[in-house]
Every structure is written in C-alpha cells, then in structure tokens.
C-alpha positions in Angstrom: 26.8 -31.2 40.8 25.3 -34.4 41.4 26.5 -34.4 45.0 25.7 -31.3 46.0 22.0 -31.9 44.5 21.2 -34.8 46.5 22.2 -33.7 50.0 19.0 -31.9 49.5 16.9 -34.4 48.4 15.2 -37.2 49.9 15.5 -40.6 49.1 13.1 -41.6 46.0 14.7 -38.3 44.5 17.8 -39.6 44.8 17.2 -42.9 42.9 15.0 -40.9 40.0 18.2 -38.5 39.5 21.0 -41.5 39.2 18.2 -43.3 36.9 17.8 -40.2 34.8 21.9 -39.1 34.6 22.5 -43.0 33.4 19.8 -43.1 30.5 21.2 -40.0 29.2 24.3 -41.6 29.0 23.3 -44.6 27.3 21.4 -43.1 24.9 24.4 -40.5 23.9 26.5 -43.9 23.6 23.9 -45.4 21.4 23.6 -42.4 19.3 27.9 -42.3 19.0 27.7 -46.0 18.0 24.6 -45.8 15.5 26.3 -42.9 13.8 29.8 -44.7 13.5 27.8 -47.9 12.3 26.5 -45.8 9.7 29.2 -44.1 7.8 31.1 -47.2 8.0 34.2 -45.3 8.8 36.8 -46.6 11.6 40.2 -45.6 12.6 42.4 -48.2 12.2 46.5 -48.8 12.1 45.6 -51.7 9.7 44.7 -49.0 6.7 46.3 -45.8 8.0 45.6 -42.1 6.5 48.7 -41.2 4.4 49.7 -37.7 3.6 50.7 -36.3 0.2 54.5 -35.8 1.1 54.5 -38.7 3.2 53.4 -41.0 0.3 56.9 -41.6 -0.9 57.9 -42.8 2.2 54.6 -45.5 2.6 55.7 -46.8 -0.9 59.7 -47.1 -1.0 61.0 -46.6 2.9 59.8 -49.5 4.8 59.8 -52.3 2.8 59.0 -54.0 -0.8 55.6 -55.3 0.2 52.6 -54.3 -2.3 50.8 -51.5 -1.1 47.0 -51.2 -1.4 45.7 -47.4 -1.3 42.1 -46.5 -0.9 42.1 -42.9 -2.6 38.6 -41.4 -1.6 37.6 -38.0 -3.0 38.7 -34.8 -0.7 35.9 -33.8 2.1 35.1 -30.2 2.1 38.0 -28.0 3.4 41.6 -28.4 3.5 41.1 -29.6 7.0 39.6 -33.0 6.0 42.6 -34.4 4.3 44.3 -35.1 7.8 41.0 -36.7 9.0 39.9 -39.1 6.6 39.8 -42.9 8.0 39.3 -46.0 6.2 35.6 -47.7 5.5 35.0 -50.8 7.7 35.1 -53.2 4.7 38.9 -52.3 4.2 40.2 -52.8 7.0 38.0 -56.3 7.0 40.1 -57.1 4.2 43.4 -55.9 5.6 43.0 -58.1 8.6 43.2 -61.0 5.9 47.0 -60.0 5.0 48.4 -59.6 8.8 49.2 -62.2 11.3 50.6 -61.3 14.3 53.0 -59.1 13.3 53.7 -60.2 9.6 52.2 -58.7 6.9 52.0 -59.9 3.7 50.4 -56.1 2.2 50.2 -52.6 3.5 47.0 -50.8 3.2 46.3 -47.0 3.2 44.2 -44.2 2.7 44.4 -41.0 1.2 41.9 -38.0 -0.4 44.2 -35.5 -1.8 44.3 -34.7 -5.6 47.2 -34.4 -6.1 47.6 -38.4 -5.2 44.5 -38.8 -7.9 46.0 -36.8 -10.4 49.2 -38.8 -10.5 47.5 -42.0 -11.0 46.0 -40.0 -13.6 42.6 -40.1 -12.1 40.5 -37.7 -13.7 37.7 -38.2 -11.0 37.3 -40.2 -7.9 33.3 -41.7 -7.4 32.0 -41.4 -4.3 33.3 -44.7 -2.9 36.8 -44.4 -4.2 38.7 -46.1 -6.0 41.4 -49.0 -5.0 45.1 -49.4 -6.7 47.6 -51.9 -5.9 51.9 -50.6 -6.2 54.3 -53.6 -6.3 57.6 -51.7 -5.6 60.6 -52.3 -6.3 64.4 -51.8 -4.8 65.2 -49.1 -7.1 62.5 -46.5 -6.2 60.3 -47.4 -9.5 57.5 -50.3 -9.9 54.0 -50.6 -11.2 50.6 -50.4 -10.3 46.9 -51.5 -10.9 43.5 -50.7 -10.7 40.5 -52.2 -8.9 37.8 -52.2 -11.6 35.0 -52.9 -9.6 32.7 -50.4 -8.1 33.2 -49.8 -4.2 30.4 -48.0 -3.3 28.1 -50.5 -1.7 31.1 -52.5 0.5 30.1 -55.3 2.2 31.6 -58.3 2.0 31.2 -59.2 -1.8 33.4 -56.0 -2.0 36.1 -57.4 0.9 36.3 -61.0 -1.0 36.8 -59.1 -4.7 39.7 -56.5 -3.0 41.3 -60.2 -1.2 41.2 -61.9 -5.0 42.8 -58.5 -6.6 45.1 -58.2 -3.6 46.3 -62.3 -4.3 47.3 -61.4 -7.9 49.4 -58.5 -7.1 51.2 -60.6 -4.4 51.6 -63.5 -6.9 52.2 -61.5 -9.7 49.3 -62.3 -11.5 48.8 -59.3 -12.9 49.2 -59.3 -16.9 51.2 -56.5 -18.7 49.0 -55.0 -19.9 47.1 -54.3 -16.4 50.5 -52.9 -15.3 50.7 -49.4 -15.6 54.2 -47.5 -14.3 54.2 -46.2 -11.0 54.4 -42.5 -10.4 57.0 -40.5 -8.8 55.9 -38.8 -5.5 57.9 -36.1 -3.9 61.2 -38.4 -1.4 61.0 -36.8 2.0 63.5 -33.9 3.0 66.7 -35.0 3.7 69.4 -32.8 5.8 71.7 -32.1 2.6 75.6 -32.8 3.4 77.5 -29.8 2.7 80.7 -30.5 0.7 83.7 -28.9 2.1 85.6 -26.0 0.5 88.5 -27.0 -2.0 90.9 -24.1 -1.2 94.6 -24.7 -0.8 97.7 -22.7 -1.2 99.6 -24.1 -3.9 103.2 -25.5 -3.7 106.0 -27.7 -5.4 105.0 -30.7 -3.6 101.1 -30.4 -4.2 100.7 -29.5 -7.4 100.6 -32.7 -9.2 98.0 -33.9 -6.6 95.8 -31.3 -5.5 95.8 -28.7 -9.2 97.0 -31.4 -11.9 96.3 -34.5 -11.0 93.3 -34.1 -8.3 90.0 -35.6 -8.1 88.3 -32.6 -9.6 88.4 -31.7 -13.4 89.2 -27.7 -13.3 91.8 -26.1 -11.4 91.1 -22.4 -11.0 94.8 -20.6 -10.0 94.8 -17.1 -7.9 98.2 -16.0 -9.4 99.3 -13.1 -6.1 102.4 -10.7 -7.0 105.2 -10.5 -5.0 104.2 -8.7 -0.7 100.5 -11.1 -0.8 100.3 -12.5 2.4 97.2 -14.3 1.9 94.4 -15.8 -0.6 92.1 -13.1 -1.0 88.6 -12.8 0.6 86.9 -13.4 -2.6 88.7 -16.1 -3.9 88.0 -17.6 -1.0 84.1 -16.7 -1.5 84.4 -17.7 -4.9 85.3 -21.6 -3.9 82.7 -21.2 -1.1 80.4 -20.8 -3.5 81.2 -23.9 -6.0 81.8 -26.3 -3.2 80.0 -28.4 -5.0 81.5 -28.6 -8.4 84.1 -30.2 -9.9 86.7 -27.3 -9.2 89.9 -26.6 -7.3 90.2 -23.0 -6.4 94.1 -22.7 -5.2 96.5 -19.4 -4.8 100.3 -18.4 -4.4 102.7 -15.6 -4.5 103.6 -16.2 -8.1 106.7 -13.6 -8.4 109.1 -15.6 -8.1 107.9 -18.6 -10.4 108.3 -16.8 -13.7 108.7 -19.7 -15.8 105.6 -20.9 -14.4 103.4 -18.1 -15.0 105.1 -17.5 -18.4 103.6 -21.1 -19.7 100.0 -18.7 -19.4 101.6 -15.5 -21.0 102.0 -14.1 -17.7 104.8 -11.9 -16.4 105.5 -10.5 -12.8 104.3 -7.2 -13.8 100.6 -8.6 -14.6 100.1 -10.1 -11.4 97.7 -10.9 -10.1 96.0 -12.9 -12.3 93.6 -16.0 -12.5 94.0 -18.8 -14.6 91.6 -21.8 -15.1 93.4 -24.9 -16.2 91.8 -28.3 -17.4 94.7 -30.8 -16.9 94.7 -34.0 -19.2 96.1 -35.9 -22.1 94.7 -32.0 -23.7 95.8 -29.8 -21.4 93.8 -26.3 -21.5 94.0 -22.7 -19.7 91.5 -19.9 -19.5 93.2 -16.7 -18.7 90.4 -14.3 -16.6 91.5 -10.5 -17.5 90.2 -8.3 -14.7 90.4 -7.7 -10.8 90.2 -10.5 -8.9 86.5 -9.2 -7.5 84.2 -11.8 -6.9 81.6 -11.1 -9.2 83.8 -10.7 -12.1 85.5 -14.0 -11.3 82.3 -15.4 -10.8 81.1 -14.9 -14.2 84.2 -16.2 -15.7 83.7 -19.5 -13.3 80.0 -20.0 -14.9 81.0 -19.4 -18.5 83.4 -22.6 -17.9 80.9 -24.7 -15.8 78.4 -23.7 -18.7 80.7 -25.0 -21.4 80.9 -21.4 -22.4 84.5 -20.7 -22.6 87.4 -20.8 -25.1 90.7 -22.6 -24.0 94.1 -22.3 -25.0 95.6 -25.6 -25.7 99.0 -26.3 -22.9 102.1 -28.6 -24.7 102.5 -29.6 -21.6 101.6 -28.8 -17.8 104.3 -26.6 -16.2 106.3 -27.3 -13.6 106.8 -25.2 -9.7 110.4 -24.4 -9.1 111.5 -26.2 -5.4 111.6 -23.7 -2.7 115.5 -23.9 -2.4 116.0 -22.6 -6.2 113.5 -20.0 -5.7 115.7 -17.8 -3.4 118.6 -18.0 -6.0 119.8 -14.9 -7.7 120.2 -14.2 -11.5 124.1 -15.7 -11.1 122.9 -19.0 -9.8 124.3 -18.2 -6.2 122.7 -18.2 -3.0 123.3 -15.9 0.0 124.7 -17.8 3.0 123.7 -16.8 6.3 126.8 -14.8 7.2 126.3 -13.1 3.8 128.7 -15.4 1.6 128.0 -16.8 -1.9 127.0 -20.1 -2.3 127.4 -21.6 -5.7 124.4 -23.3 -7.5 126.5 -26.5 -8.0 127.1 -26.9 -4.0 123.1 -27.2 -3.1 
C-alpha cells in the first residue's frame, strides 16, 4: 500500500508518510512492552506451564531434583489453564539454580485445582502460593510450603524463594515442615497384552504346562471321543483371563478313563470341565453344564473370587502314554497287517 501511495505523491509527502507509518510502530511496541512490564508475566523454559496429567511426569520422569511449583489461581475459562506463564520474579530466582546446562532445581507453573486441591489447598491468594517436592526413586517423597506472601514480588520475594529453595536442596527442612507428597495421575502407558495360555493337553506336558506350570489353576476342557478341536469358547474363555493366574487346556478324554475317573468322570459324561489347583493339597472343581461360554465363565469368576468349593485330590493323576492308549481290553495291540501284538512285547 505504501508503494503504491507514493508513486503519487511528491517528495515532502513522501517523507511525512514513512515518518508517520514508523511512529505508529514505535508506539504499538511501546504499548506491547509497557503492558508485559506490567503484569510481570514472561514466558520462560526456566519455569515452564505444567499440565494436570503431565504433573506426574515433571515430578518422577526426568530426574530426582527438587521441584519448585508456582500454583497461581485458574484465570477465567478453561482456556487459561494452557496459557498461564510464570511472574518475572520466578524465573529471576530460577536463573539462580541453572548454569549452563546443569540445574540444581526445576521450576514450574500451574493454575488448575485439581493441583491445589491435592496439596490440600483450600484457596490460592492472588499471588499464589510456592511448594517445594523433594522426590524420591520410588515414585513417593515430600513436600513444603513457602509461607511468605507473594503478592508484591520483587526481589525481597526472589532472595526469600533462593533461601527456601537452599533448604530443600540441603535438606534443611525439619519434619515437621515435611508434609507427604501426593499421588498425581502416571501418564498412559501402551499396556502389554499377555498372551493366551491355551494348549492341548498330552502325556509329556502335563506335569509342566497343567500340574506343575507357572500359573496356580489349571482349567481342563474334558472332549468325548470324534472332537477334533478345543472349542470356540474355551478358547474365548482363556482369551478372556489372559491375565490371570490360569491355564485353560483341552483333550479328547475317551480314551483316558482312569484319568477322568480321579474327577468322577466317565466316558459317557463327556464333555466336561474341571478346574484343578495342583499342590502339596491338591483340589478339583467339577463345572456341571455345557461347555458355553457364559456358563463357564461364571464358574471361572466364582474361583478367581475365592468363591468356590474344592474337592480335595490324594494325589494328581496320571495321562496314559499314547502307545497304551490304542490297546484293547486283552492288553493286545493290532499290528499293521492286522496281527496281535501282546502287551509284554511293546
């Protein structure tokens, strides 16, 4: 615009215009400055603006260095949480704890209630109020209060917040000006899913996996003889309870009758589902119903709630070994070209 303006004027115009456009601009910078002078207010990395959830984090994640929050009370709006900035005599007294790149104390701001009413702050005066956290390795720690007032600033305000920030750093600090530090909320952390503890059951696993495995309850899908497969909601079920202390397994049971027979189970009550907690006491649960998923759910939270009445085992049972599982009632095996072979030759 200014440009275009003075190819049509002459040359005293010109002059007057650029004189005019820069005292505007001087005074608007003047006026910016004033007004920043005034409230006292700067941004600064030396006393950042901490958010609620991010609180955690400023006190435990980086290091074990006291940390110094200025908690002012909450401007009008929800907006003016993100946008509050610490007072100039802070981050004066910040600068005092930092050189080069060491620091010696962390400082922050904050203006959210929720931060006030943890420190059990009933109100906040209009100049805030200061507390010092000394943290410690194990997520806990204490902290202290700045008794005098802040409202004026200044520097007999930086040289008293120096003095209270020395003590903490010395531990200075009696007992009875240690108070226990609050819990604030630990940031979201991606949650490692456990994997599924399904497995079909056999001679050689048993003692590992069901009675002798890292998990305290074995849960047993018992399948009658023509099951191909662990059902779909057994399968659900130990989706579900991934992460508890339980071994879901399953096997065509038909053929291991002395097995089943140490639960009161025959061939002709198949299927069935037995929980068993191994040990010096061996128990069983027997779960009478279909093998749905919501029924054998239920029965699966009665035991996880403590719920549930166990029959005591003498002793865990034992799998036959797949080669004596395909002998008939006489002991004898069927060759492959259809000859008897006796029990005594395997």
């Amino acid at each position: 615009l200014q440009v275009w303006l003075l190819s049509f004027m002459s040359a005293s115009a010109k002059i007057l215009l650029i004189l005019g456009c820069t005292a505007v601009r001087q005074a608007i910078c003047v006026e910016k400055s004033t007004a920043s002078s005034n409230s006292g207010v700067s941004s600064s990395t030396l006393a950042p603006t901490v958010k609620y959830l991010k609180l955690h984090a400023f006190l435990h994640g980086f290091d074990q260095l006291p940390k110094i929050l200025l908690i002012l009370p909450p401007p009008e709006g929800e907006e003016g949480k993100e946008t509050v900035a610490a007072p100039s005599w802070l981050t004066s007294a910040a600068m005092h704890f930092k050189e080069g790149r060491k620091k010696t104390a962390s400082f922050a701001v904050l203006a959210d209630p929720k931060v006030s009413a943890r420190f059990g702050l009933s109100e906040v005066p209009s100049g805030g109020r200061l507390i010092g956290c000394v943290v410690d390795s194990s997520g806990g720690g204490y902290y202290a209060l700045f008794k005098d007032s802040l409202r004026d600033g200044g520097g007999k305000t930086v040289r008293a917040v120096k003095a209270f920030v020395n003590e903490l750093i010395n531990e200075g600090l009696s007992q009875e000006e240690r108070l226990g530090l609050p819990a604030f909320p630990p940031p979201d952390v991606p949650r490692k899913q456990a994997p599924t503890s399904l497995a079909m059951l056999t001679y050689d696993n048993l003692p590992v996996i069901c009675f002798g495995g890292a998990k305290s309850l074995c849960v047993m899908a018992l399948l009658p003889a023509g099951a191909t497969g662990c059902p779909s909601a057994v399968a659900e079920l130990a989706k579900r309870h991934r992460s508890d202390p339980v071994q879901f397994v399953w096997m065509v049971a038909s053929r291991q009758l002395e097995f089943i027979a140490s639960f009161g189970l025959d061939a002709n009550k198949l299927p069935a589902l037995v929980a068993v907690r191994p040990g010096k006491r061996s128990r069983f649960a027997l779960f009478n119903g279909e093998l749905e998923f919501q029924q054998m759910g239920s029965f699966i939270d009665r035991i996880l709630g403590g719920d549930m009445t166990f029959k005591r085992l003498a002793e865990l049972p034992e799998l036959e070994p797949p080669y004596l599982q395909s002998l008939d009632k006489e002991g004898n095996q069927e060759g492959e070209d259809g000859s008897d072979i006796d029990k005594e030759d395997l």
